[in-house]
N, C-alpha and C positions, 0 to 999 in steps of 0.2 A: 394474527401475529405477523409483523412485518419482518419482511427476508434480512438477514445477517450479514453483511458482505467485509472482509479482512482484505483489506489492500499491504502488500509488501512492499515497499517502496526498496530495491534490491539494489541502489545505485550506492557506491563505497564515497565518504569524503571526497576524494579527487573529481568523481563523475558529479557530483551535487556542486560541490564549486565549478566546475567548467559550464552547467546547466546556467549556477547565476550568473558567470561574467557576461555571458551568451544572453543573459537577456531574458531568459525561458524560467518558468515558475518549475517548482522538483516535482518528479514523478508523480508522486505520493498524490498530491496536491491536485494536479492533474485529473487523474484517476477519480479522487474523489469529488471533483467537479461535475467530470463525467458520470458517475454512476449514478450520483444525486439526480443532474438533469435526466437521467434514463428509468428510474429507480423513488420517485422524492419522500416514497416512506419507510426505505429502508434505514436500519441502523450501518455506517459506517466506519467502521474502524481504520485507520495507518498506522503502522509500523515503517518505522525506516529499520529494517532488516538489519542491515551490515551495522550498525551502530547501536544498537539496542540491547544494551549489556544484560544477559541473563534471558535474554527470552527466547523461549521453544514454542515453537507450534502445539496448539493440543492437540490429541488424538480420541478417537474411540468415541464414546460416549460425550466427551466433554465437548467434542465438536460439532458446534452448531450454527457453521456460517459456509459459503461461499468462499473462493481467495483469487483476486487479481493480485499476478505478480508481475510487477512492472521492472525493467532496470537491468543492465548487464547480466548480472549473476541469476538474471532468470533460464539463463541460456547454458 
């Protein structure tokens, strides 16, 4: 079975447009570049966190992945 990995991309509207004016690709994006290159047969997931109406983390049993949390509000 190949590892799970959930990327958060935690950066709000304001911080993802200043990333693009900047020139820079969004967190998320990033992240899952990286982890691909580190990782090439894992399943990965992103979530842009701050904008993702309705969504909650699983928990308990139904959790079955790794989480990089990238972006401000990881802090």
């Amino acid at each position: 079975m190949s590892r799970a990995l959930l990327v958060l991309d935690a950066y709000d509207e304001a911080g993802r447009e200043g990333l693009a004016r900047a020139g820079a690709e969004p967190a998320g994006a990033l992240y899952h570049r990286l982890l691909t290159s580190l990782a090439p047969t894992a399943r990965i997931d992103v979530v842009t966190f701050s904008s993702t109406a309705g969504f909650v983390l699983p928990t308990g049993r139904r959790w079955r992945a790794t989480t990089a949390w990238c972006g401000p509000a990881a802090a």
